[in-house]
N, C-alpha and C positions, 0 to 999 in steps of 0.2 A: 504494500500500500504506500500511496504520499506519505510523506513526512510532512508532519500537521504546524512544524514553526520554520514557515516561510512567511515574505512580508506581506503575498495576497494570502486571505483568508479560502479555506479551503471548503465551506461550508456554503451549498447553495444560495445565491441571493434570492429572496422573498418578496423584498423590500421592489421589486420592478413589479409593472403593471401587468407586464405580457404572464411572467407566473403566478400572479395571483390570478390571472382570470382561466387559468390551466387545471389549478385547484378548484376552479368553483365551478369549471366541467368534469372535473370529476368527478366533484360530490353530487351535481346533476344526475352524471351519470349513474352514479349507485342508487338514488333514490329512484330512478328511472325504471332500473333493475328489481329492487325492493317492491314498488308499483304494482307491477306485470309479472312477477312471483306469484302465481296462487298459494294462497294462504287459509284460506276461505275468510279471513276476515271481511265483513259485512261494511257497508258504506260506500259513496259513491268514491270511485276512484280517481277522480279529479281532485275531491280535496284531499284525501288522501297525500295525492303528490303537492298540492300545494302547502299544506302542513308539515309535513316533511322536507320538502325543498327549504321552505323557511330553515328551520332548526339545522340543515344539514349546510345551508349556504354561512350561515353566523358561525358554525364549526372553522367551516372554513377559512374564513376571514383572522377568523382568533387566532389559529394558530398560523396564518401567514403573519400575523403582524406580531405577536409571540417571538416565532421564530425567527423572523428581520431584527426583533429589537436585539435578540441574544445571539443574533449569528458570529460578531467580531470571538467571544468569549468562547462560544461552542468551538470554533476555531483553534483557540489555544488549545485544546484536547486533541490525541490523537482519533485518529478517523474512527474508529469502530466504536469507543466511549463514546466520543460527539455523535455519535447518527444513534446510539441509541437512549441517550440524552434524551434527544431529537423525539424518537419515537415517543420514549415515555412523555414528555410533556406535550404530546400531540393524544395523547392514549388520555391525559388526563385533563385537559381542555375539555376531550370529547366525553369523557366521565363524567364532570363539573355539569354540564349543559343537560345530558339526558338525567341526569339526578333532578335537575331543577324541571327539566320538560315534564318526566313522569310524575315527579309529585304534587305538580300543577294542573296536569290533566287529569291527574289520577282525586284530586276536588272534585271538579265538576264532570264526571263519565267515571267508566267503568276503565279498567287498566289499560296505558296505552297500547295498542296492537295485541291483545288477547297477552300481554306479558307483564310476569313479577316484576318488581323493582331493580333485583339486581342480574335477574337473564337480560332486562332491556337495556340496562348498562352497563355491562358486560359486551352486549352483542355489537353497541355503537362503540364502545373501545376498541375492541378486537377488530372492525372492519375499519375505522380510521385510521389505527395504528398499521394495518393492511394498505391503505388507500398513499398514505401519507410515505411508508417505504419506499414504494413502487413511485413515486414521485419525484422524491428527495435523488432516488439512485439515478434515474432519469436526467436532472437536474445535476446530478454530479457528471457521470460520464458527457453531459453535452457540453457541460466547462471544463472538461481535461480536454476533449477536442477541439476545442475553443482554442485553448491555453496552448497545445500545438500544432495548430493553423497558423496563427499569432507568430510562435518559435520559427516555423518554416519560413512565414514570411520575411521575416527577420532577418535568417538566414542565407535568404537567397537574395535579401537586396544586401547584406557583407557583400557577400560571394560577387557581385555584380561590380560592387563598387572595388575590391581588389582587383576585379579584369580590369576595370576604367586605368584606375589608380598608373599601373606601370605603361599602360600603353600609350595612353595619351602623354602621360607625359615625359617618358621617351622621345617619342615624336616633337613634341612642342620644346624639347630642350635642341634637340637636337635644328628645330627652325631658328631658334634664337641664337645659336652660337651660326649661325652662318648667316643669321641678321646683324650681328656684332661688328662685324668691319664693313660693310656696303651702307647701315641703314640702325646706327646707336639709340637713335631716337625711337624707331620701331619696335628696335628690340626690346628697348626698356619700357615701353606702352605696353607689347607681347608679356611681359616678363608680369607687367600690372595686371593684366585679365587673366592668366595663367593665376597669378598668387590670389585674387579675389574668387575665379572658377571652381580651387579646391578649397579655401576657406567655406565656400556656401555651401558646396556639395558631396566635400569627402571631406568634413572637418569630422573630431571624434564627437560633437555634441547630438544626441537624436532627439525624435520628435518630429512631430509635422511640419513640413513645407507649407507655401500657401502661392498660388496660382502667380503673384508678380515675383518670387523667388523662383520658381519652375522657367518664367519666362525671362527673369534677367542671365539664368544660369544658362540658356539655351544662346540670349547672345553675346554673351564672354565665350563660348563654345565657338562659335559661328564667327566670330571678330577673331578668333587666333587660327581658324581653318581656312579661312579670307588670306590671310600672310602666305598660308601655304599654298594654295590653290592658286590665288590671285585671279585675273580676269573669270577663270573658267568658273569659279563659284560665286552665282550672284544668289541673293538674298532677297524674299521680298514678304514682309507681314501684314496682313489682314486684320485689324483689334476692331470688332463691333462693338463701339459703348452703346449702354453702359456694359462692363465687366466683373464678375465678382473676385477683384482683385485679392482679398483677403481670404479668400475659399482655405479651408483647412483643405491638405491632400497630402499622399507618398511622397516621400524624397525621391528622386531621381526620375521622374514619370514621363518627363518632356525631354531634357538632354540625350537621352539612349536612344531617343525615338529621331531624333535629328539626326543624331554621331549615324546611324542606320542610313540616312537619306546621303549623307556629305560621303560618305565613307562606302557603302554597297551600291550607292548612285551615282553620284557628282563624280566623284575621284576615279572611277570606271570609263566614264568613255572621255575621249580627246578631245574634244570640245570644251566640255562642263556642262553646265547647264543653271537653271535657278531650282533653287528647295522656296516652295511657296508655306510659308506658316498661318493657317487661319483661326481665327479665336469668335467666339458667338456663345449667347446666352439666350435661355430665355428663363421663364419662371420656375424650370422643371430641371432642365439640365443642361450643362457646360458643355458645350460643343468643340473639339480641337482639330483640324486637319492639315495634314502634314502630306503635298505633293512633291513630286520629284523624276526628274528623266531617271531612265535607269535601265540597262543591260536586262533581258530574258533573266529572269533567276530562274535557275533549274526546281523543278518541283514544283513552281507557284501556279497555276491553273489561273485564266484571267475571271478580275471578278472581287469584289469583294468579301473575306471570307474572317468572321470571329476569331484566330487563330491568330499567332505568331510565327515570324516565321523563322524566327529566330532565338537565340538565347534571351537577350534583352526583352525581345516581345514576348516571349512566354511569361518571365518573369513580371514584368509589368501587367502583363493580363491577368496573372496568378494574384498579386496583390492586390491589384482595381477588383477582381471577384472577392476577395477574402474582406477588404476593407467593405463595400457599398454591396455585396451582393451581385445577382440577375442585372439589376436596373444599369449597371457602368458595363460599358463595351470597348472593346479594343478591336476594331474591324479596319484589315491588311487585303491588296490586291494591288496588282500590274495589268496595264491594259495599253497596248500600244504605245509601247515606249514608257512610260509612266506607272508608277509604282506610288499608290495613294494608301494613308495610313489612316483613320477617321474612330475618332477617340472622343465618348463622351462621358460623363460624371456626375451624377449628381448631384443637386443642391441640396437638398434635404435628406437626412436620414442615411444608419448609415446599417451594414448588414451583422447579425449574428444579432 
């Protein structure tokens, strides 16, 4: 099992909306079950389920909010103490409630549901503490998966940023020592976007980016591939304001996606060509699109197609899926000369 003193708590959170309305279909659910059970008990069975939905929904509730207020503490216990911590004060919420229901109902009517005092609270223990198990493990196993999707991601933008790290700038030391004697002044500008490039993008600080760092990091990128290429790489951006320049997002999401157009397009054929950068918004989602001439890639089928087609792009699609879900796209295709990248994001909301 986890080891339970780590700095995230390891005990399902409650305290969110999405699990407390998970618990209050289940306990739906069992009264639903309980319902349509013949029993031969007598009454109609509409209120029936509305009488018991009651009592079985306030169950619920108790012990989500119960167990949000004591989750940091459950925490500090190792796993198997905490969950059944867990169980028993969910066993005894559910104990407290039918004690108070039955001796209530049991005033004015005859015993709730043809049952003594302590089979009827006995039987709502015993199935809550059933109900609330099957939930909590539920709720556990979906946040270790969580927890490494998260790691992977992580992972593999390191792993990305150590390929960047030597190769570019390799290359980019190797333009400025032979900017050095024809062109001092170039080189020492070179030398300035180069030192501001890895400050923003491979310094050791994490944490989210935000859409005008994605796109100032793209043209420190693009200004020190300019030196190199010269005429043959020209540049041209698209910004439809308004923009949501402050958008939280991945580090590295726009740079690898150009280095791909300058470097598998531009730098391939004799000529050059232009890498067109386009940026749009609307209420819903951030638009990004990234054209570019570019050699047949082997394997690419023309056409627009969800996928990567590359190391970078996979990576960048892997993270835009884990970060926002279904709703963020990373869609790649070549069509007559032209190799189009068309990337959109979310404004709201984000996935897991």
């Amino acid at each position: 099992m986890d080891d339970p003193r780590r700095s995230e708590p390891w005990f399902p959170d409650l305290c969110r909306t999405q699990r407390v309305a998970i618990m209050l279909g289940l306990a739906e659910l069992v009264v639903l079950v309980v319902v349509l059970t013949p029993d031969g008990a007598a009454g109609n069975p509409l209120a029936r389920f509305v009488y018991i939905s009651g009592f079985a929904l306030w169950v619920a509730i108790a012990i989500c909010a119960l167990l949000c207020r004591l989750r940091a503490r459950i925490s500090q216990l190792p796993v198997r103490l905490g969950s059944l911590l867990a169980l028993l004060l969910a066993g005894a919420v559910a104990g407290i409630f039918a004690g108070i229901l039955h001796s209530l109902y049991g005033v004015i009517g005859p015993p709730l549901m043809g049952l003594g005092f302590s089979h009827f609270v006995l039987r709502c223990v015993a199935v809550t503490m059933l109900i609330t198990a099957l939930a909590l493990r539920y709720f556990y196993i979906n946040d270790r998966w969580v927890a490494q999707l998260e790691a992977h991601a992580r992972a593999e933008a390191d792993a990305l940023q150590a390929r960047i790290r030597p190769h570019f700038l390799f290359n980019s030391m190797n333009l400025i020592a032979g900017l050095l004697r024809r062109d001092p002044e170039v080189a020492e500008q070179a030398v300035l976007d180069l030192s501001d490039l890895f400050r923003a993008a491979l310094g050791t600080g994490e944490g989210d980016s935000d859409l005008r760092a994605e796109c100032e990091l793209a043209e420190r990128y693009l200004s020190i591939e300019s030196l190199r290429l010269g005429a043959r790489l020209q540049v041209e951006w698209h910004r439809d304001e308004p923009l949501p320049w402050s958008l939280p997002m991945p580090r590295l999401i726009l740079q690898p996606l150009v280095e791909n157009a300058v470097l598998h397009g531009v730098s391939r054929l004799p000529e050059g060509g232009k890498v067109v950068i386009g940026l749009s918004a609307d209420e819903l989602m951030l638009r990004i699109r990234i054209d570019n001439p570019a050699p047949d890639p082997e394997g690419v089928k023309p056409g627009l197609r969800p996928d990567g087609a590359g190391h970078a792009q996979r990576n960048i699609a892997h993270r835009l899926a884990y970060r926002y879900g279904e709703t963020a796209r990373l869609e790649r295709g070549w069509h007559d000369g032209e190799y189009h990248c068309r990337l959109q994001i979310p404004l709201k909301g984000e996935g897991a």
